[in-house]
Gaussian input, Z-matrix of N, CA and C with variables (Angstrom, degrees):
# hf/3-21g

backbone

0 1
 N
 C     1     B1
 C     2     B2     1     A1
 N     3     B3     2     A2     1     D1
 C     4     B4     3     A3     2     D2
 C     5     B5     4     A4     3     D3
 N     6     B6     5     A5     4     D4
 C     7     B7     6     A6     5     D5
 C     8     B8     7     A7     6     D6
 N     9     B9     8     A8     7     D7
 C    10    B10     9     A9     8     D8
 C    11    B11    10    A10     9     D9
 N    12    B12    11    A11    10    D10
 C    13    B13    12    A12    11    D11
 C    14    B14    13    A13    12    D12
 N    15    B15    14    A14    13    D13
 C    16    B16    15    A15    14    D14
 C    17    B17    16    A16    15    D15
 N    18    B18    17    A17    16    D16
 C    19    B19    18    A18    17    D17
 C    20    B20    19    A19    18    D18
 N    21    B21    20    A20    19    D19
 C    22    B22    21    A21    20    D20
 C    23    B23    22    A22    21    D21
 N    24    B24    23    A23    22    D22
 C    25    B25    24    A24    23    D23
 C    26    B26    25    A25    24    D24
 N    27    B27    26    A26    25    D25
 C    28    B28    27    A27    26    D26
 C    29    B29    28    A28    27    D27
 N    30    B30    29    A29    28    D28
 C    31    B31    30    A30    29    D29
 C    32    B32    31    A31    30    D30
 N    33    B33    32    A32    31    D31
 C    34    B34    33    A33    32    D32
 C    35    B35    34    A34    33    D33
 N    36    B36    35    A35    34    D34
 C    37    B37    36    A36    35    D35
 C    38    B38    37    A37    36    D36
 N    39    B39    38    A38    37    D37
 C    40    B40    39    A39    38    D38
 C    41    B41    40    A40    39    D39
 N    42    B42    41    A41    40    D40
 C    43    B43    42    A42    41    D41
 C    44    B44    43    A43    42    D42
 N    45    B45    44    A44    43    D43
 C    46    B46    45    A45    44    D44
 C    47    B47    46    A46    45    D45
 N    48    B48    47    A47    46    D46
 C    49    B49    48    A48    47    D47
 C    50    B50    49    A49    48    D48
 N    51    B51    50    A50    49    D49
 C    52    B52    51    A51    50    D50
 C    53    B53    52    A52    51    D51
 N    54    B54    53    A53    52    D52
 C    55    B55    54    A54    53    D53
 C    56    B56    55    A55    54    D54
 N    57    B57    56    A56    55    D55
 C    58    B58    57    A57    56    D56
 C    59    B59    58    A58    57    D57
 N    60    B60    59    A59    58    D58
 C    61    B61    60    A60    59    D59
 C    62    B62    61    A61    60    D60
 N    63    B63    62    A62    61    D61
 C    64    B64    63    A63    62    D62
 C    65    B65    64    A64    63    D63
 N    66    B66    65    A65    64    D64
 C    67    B67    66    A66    65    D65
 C    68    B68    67    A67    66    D66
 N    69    B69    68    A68    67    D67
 C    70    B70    69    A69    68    D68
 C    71    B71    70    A70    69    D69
 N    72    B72    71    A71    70    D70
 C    73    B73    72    A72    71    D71
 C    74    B74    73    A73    72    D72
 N    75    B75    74    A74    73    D73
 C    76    B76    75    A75    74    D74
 C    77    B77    76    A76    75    D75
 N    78    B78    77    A77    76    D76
 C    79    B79    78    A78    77    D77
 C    80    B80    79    A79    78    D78
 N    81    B81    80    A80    79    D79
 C    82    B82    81    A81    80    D80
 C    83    B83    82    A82    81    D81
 N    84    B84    83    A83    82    D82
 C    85    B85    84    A84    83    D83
 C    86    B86    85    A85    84    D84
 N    87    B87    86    A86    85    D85
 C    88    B88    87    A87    86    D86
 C    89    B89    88    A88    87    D87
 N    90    B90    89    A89    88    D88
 C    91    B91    90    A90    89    D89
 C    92    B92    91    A91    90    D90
 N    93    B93    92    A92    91    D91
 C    94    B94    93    A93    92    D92
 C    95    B95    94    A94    93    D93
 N    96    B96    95    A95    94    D94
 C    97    B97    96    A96    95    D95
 C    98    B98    97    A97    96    D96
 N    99    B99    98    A98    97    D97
 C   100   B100    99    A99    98    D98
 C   101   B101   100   A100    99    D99
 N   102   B102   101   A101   100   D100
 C   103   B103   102   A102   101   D101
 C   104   B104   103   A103   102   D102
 N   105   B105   104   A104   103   D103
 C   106   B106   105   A105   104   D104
 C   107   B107   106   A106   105   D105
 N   108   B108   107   A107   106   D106
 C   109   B109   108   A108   107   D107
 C   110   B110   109   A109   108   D108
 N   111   B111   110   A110   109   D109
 C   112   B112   111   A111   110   D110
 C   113   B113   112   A112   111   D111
 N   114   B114   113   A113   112   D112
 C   115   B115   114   A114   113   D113
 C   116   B116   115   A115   114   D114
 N   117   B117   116   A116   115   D115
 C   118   B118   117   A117   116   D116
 C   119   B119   118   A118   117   D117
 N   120   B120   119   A119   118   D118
 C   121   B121   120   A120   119   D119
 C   122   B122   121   A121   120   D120
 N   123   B123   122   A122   121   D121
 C   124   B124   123   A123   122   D122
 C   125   B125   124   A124   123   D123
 N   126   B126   125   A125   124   D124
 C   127   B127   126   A126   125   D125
 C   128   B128   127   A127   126   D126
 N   129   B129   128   A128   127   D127
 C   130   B130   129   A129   128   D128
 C   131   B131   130   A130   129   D129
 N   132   B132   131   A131   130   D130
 C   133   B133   132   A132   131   D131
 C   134   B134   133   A133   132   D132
 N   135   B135   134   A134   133   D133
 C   136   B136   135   A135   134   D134
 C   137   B137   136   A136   135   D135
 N   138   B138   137   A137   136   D136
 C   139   B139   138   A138   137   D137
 C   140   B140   139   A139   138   D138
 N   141   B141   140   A140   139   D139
 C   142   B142   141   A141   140   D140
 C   143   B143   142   A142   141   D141
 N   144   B144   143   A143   142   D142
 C   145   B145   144   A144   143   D143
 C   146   B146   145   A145   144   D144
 N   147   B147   146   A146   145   D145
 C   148   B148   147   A147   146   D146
 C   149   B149   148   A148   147   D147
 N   150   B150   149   A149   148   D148
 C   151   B151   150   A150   149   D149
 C   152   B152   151   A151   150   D150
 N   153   B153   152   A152   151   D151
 C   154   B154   153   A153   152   D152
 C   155   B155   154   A154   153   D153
 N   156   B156   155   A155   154   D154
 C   157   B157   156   A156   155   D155
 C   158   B158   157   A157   156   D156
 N   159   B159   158   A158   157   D157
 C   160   B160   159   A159   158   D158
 C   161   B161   160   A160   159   D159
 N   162   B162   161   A161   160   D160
 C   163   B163   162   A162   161   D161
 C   164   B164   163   A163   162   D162
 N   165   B165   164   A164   163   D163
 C   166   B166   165   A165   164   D164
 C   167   B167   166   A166   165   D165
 N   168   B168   167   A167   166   D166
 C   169   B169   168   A168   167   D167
 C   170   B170   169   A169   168   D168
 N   171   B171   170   A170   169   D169
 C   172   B172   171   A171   170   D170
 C   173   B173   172   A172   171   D171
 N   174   B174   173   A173   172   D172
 C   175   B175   174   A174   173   D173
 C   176   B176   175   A175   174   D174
 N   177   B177   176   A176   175   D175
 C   178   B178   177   A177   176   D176
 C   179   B179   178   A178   177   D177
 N   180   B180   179   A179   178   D178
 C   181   B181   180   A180   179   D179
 C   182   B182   181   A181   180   D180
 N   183   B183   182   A182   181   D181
 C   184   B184   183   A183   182   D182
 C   185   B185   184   A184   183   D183
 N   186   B186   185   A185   184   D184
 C   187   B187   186   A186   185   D185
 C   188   B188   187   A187   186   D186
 N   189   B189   188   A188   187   D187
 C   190   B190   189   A189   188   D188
 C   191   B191   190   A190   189   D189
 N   192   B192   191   A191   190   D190
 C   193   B193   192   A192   191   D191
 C   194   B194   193   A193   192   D192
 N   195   B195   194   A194   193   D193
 C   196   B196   195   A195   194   D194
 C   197   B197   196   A196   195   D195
 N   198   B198   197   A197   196   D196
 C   199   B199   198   A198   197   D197
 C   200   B200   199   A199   198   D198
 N   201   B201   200   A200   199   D199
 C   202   B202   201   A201   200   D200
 C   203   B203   202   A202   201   D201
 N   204   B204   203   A203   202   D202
 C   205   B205   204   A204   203   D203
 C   206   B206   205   A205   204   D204
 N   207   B207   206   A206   205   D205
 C   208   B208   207   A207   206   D206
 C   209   B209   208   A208   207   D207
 N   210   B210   209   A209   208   D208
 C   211   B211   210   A210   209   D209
 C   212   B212   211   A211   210   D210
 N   213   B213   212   A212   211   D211
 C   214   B214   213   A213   212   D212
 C   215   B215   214   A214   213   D213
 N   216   B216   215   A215   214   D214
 C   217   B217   216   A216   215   D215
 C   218   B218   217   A217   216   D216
 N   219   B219   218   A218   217   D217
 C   220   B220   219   A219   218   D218
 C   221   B221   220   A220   219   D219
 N   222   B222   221   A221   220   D220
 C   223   B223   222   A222   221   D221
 C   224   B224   223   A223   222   D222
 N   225   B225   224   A224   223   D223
 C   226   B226   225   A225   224   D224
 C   227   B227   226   A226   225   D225
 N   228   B228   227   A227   226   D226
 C   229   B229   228   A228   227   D227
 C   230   B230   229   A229   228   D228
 N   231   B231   230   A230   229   D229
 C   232   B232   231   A231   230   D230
 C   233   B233   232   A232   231   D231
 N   234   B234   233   A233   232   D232
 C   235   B235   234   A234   233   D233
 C   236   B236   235   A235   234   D234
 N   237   B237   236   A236   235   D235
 C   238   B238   237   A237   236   D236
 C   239   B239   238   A238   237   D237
 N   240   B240   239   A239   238   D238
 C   241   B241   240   A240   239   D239
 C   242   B242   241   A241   240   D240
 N   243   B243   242   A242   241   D241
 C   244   B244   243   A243   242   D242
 C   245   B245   244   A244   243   D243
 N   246   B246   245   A245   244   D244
 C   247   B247   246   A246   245   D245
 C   248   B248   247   A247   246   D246
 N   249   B249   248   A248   247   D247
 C   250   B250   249   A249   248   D248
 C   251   B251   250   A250   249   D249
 N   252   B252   251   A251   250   D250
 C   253   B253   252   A252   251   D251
 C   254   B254   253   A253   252   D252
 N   255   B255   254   A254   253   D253
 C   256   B256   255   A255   254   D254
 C   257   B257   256   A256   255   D255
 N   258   B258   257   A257   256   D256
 C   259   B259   258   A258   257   D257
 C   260   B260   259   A259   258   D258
 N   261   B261   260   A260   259   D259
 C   262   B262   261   A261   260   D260
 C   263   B263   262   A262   261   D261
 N   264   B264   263   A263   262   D262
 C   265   B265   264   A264   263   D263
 C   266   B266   265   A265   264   D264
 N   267   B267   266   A266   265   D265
 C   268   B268   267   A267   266   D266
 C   269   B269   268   A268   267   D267
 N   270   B270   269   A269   268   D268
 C   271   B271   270   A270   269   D269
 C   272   B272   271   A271   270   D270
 N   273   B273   272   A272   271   D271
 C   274   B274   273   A273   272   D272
 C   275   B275   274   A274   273   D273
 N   276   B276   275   A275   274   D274
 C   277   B277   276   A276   275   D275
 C   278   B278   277   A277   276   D276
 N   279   B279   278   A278   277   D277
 C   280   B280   279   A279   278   D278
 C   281   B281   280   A280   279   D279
 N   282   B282   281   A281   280   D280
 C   283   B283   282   A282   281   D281
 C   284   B284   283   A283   282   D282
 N   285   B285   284   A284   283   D283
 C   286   B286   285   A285   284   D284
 C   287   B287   286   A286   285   D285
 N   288   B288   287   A287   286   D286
 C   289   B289   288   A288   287   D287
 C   290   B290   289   A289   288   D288
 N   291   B291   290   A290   289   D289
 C   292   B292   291   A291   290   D290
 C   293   B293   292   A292   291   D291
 N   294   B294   293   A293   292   D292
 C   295   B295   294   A294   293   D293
 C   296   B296   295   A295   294   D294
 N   297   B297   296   A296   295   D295
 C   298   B298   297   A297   296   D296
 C   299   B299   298   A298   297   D297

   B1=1.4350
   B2=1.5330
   B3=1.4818
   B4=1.5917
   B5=1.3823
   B6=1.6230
   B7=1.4842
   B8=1.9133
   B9=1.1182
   B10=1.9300
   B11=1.5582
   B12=0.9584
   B13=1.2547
   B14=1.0330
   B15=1.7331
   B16=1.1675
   B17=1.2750
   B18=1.2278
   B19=1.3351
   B20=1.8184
   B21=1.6359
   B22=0.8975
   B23=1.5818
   B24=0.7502
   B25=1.6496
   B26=1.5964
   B27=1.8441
   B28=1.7057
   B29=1.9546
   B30=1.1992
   B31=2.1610
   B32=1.3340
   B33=1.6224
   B34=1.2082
   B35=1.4804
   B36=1.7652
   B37=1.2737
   B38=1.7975
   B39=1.1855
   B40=1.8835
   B41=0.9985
   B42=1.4071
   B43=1.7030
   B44=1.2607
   B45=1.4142
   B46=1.3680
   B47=1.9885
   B48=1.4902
   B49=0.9292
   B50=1.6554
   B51=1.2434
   B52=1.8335
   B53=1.0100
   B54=1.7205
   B55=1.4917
   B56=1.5144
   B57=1.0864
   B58=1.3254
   B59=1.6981
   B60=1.7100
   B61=1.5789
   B62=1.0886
   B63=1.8919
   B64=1.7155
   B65=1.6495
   B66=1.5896
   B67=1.3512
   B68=1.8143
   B69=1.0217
   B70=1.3493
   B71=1.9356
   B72=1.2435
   B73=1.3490
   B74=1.5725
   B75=1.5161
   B76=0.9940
   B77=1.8594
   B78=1.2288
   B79=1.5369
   B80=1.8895
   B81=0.9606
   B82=2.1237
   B83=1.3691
   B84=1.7678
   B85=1.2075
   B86=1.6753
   B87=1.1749
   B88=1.2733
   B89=1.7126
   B90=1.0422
   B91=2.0106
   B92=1.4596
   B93=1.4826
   B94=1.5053
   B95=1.1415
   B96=1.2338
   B97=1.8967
   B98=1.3173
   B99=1.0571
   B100=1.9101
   B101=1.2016
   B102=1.0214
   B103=1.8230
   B104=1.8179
   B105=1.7705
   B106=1.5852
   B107=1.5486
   B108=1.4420
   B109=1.7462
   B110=2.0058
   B111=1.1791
   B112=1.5232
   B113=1.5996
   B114=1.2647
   B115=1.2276
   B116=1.8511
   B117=1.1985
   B118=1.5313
   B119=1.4603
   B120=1.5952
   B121=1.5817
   B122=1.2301
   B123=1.3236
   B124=1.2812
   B125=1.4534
   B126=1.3879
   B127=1.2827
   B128=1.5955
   B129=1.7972
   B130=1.6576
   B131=1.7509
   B132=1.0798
   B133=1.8558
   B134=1.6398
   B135=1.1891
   B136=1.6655
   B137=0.8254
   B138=1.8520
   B139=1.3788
   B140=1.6708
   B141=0.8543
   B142=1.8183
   B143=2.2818
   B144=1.4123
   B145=1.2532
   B146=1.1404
   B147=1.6370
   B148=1.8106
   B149=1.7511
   B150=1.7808
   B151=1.4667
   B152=1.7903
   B153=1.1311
   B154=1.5140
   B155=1.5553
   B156=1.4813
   B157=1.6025
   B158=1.0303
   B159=1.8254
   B160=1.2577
   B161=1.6248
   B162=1.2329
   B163=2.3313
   B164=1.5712
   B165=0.7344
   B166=1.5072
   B167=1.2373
   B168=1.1498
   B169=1.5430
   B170=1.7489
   B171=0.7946
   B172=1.6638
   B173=1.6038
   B174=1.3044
   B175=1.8106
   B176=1.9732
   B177=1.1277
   B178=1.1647
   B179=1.4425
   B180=1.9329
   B181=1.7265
   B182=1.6371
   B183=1.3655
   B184=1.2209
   B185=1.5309
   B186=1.7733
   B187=1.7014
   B188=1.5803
   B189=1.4131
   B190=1.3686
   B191=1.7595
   B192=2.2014
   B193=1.2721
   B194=2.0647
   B195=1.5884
   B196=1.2228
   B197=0.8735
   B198=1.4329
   B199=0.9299
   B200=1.5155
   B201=1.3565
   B202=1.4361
   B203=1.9360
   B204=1.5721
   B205=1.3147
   B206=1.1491
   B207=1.4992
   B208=1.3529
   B209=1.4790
   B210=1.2229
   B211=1.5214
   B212=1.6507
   B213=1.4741
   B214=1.6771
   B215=1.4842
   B216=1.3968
   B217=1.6956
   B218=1.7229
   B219=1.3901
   B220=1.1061
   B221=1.6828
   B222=1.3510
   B223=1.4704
   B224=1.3948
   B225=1.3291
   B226=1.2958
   B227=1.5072
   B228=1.7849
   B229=1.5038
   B230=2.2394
   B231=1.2959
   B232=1.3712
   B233=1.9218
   B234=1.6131
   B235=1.3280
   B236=1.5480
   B237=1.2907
   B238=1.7090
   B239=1.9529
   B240=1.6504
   B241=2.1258
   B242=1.4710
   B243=1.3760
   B244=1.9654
   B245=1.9069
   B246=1.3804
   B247=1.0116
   B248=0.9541
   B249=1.8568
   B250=1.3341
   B251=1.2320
   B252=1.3556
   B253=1.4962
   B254=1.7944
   B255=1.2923
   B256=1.6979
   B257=1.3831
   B258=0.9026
   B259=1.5763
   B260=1.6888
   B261=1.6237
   B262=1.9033
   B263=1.5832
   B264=1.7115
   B265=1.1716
   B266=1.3757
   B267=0.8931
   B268=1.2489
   B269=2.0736
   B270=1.4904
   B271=1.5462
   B272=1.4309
   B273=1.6879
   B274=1.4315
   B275=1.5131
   B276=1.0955
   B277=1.5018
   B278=1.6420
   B279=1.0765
   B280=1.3035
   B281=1.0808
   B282=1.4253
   B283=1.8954
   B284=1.0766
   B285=1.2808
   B286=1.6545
   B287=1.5310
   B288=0.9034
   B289=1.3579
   B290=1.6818
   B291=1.6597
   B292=0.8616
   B293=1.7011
   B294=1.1206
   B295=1.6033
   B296=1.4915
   B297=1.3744
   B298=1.4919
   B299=1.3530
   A1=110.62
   A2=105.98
   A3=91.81
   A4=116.85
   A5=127.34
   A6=134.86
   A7=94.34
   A8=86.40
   A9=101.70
   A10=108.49
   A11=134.43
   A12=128.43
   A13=145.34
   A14=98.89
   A15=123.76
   A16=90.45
   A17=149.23
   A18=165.56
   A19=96.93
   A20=115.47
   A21=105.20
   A22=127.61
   A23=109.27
   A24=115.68
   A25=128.91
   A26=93.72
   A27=123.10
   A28=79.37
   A29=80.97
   A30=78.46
   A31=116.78
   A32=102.69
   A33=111.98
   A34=150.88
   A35=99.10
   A36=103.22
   A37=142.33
   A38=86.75
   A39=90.20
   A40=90.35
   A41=145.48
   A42=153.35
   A43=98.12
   A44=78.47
   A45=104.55
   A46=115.71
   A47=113.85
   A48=110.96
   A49=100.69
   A50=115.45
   A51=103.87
   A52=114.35
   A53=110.62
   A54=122.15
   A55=131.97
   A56=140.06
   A57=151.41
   A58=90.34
   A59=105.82
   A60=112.33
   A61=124.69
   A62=95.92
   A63=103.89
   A64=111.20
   A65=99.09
   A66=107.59
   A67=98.06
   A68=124.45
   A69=116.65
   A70=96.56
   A71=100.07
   A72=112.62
   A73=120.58
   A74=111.45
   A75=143.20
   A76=108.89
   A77=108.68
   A78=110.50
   A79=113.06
   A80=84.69
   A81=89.11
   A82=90.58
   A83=130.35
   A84=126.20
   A85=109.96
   A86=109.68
   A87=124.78
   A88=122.67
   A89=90.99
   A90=125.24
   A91=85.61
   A92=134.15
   A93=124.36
   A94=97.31
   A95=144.42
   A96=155.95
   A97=82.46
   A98=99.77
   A99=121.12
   A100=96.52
   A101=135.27
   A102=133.05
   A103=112.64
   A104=84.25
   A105=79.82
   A106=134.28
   A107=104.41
   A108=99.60
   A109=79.84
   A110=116.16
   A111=129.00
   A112=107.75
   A113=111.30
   A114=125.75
   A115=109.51
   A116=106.12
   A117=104.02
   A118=105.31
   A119=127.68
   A120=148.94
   A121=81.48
   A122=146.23
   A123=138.07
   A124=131.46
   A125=100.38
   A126=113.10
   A127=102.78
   A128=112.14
   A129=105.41
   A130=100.46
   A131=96.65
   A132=114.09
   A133=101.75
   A134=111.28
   A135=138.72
   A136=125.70
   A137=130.92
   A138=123.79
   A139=110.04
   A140=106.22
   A141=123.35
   A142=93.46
   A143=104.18
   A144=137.02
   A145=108.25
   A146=147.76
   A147=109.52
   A148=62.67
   A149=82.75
   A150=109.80
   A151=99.07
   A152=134.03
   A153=150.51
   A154=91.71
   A155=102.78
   A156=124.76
   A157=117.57
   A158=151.59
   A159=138.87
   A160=107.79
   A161=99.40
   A162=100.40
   A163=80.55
   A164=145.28
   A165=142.34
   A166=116.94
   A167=128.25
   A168=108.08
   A169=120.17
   A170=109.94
   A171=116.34
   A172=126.85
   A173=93.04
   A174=100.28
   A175=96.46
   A176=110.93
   A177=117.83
   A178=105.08
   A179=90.84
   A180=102.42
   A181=106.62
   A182=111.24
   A183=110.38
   A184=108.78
   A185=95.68
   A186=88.61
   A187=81.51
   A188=102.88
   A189=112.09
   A190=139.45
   A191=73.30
   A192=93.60
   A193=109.44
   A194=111.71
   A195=112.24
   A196=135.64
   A197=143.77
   A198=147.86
   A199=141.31
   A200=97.90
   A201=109.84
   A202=117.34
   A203=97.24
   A204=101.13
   A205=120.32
   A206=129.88
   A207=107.62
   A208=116.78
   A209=119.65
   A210=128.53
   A211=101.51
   A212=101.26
   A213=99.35
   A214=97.74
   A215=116.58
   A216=117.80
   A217=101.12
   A218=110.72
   A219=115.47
   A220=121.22
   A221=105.58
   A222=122.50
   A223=115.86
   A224=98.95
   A225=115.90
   A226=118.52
   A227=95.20
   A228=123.77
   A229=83.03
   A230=111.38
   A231=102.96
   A232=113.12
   A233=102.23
   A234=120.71
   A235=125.56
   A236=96.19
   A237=105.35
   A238=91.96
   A239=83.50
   A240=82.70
   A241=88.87
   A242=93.68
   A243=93.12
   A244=94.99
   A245=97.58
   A246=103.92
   A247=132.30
   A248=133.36
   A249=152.29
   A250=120.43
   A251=105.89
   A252=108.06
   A253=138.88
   A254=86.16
   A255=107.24
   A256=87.76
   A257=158.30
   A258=151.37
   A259=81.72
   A260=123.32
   A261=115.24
   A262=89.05
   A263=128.81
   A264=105.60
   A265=118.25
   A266=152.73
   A267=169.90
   A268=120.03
   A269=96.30
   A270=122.21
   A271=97.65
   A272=106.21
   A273=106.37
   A274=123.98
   A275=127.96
   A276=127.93
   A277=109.16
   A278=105.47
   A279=119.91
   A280=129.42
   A281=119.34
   A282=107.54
   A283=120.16
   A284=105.39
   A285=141.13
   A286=119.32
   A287=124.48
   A288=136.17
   A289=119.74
   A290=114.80
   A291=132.25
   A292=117.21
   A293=117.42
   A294=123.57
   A295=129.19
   A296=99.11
   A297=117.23
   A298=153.95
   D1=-35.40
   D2=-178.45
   D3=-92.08
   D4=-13.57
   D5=141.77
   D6=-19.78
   D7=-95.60
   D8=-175.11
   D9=-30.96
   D10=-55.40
   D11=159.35
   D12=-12.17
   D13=-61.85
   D14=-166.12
   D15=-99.90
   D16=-21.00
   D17=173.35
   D18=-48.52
   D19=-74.91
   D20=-173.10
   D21=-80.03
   D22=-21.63
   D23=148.97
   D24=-15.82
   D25=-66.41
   D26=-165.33
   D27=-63.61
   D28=-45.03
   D29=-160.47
   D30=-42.52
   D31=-63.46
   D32=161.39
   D33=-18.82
   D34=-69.18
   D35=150.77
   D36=-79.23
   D37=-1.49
   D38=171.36
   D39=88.44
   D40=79.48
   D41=102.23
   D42=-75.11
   D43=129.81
   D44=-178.33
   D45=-120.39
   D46=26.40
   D47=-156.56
   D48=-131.13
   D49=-170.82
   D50=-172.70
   D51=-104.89
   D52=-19.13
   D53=175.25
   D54=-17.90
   D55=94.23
   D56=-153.60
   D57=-87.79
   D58=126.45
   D59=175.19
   D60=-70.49
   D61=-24.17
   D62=-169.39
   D63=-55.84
   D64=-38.75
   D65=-147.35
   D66=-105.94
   D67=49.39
   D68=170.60
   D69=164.26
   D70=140.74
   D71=-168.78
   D72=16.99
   D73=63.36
   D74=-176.10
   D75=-62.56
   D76=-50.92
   D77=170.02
   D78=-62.38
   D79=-66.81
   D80=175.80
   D81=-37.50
   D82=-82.83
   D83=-158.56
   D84=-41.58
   D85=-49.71
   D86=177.55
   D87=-27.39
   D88=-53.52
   D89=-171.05
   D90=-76.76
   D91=-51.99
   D92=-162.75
   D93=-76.53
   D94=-28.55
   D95=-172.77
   D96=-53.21
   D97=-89.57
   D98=-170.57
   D99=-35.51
   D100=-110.47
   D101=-175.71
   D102=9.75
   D103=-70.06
   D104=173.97
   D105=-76.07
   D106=-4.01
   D107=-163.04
   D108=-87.00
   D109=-36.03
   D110=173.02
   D111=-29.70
   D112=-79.11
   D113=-166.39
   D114=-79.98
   D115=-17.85
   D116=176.07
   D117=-83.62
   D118=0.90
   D119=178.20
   D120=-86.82
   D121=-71.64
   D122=-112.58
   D123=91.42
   D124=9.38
   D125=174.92
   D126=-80.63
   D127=148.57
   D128=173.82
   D129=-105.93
   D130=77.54
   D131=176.70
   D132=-78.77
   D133=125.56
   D134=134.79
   D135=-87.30
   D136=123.10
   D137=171.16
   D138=-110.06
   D139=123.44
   D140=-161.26
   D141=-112.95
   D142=121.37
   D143=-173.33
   D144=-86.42
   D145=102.00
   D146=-164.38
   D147=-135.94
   D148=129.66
   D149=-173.63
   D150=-130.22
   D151=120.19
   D152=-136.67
   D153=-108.30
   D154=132.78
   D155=173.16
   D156=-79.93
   D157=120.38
   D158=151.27
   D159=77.82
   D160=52.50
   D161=-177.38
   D162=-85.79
   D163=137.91
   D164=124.66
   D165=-72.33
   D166=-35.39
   D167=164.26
   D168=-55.85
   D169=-44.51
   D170=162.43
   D171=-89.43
   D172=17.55
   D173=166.71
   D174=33.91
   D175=65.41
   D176=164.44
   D177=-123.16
   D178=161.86
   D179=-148.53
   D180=-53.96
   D181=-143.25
   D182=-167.13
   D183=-160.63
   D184=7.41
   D185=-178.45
   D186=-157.35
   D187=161.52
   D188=-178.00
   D189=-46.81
   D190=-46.56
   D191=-159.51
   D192=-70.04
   D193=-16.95
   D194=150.13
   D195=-46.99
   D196=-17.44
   D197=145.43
   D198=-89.26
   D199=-12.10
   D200=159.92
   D201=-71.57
   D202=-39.02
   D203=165.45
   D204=-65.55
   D205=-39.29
   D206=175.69
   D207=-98.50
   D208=43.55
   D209=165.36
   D210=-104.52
   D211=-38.99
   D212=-171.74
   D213=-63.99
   D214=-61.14
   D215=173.15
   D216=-13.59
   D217=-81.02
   D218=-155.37
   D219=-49.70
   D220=-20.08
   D221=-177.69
   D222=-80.69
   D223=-48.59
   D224=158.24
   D225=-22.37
   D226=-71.35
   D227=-145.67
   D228=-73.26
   D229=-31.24
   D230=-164.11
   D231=-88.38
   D232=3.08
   D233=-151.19
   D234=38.46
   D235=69.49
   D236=173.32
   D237=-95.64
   D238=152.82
   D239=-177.18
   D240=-103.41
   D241=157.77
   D242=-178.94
   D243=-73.47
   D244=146.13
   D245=176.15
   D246=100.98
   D247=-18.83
   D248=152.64
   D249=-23.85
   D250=142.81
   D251=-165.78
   D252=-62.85
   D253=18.65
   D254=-169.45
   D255=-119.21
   D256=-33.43
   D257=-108.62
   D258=-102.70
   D259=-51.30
   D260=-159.88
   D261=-71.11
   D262=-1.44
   D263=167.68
   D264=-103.25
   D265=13.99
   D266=-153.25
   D267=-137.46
   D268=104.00
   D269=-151.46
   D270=-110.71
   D271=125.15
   D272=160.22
   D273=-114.85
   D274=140.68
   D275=-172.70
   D276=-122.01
   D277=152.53
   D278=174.72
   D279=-136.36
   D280=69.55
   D281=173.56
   D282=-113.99
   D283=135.70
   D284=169.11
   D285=-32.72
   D286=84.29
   D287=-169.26
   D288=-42.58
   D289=-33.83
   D290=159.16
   D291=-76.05
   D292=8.04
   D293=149.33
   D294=-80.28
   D295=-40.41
   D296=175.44
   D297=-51.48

């Protein structure tokens, strides 16, 4: 069922690739499912990413744009096209932990 799911989803947004959701960044894909099964309800869903500045306990990056790179990876890796119709819903944040 969640093959099919995720099946109609890929269609939707124009993947165009063979990449199976189950089997590789299964949570991200996951979060984009939801978004869209959301808004294909009629729900006005935003999915907001809050990705943490400077953790040293988690040796996480220290600047944004690290994480912007490895979000594109991941889009990449799931064949999302830039620009797809989920994308103006889909929010990334970045705060600095040492702000907090």
């Amino acid at each position: 069922m969640i093959e099919k799911s995720f099946d109609l989803v890929r269609a939707d947004l124009g993947v165009r690739t063979e990449t199976r959701w189950t089997e590789i960044l299964f949570q991200y894909a996951n979060r984009i499912a939801h978004l869209w099964f959301l808004r294909a309800n009629g729900v006005p869903a935003e999915l907001v990413f809050v990705s943490f500045l400077n953790d040293a306990d988690m040796k996480g990056p220290e600047r944004a744009e690290t994480w912007n790179a490895a979000f594109a990876v991941a889009d990449h890796a799931l064949g999302l096209p830039a620009g797809h119709r989920l994308a103006k819903h889909i929010h990334h944040v970045h705060p600095d932990i040492r702000e907090l």
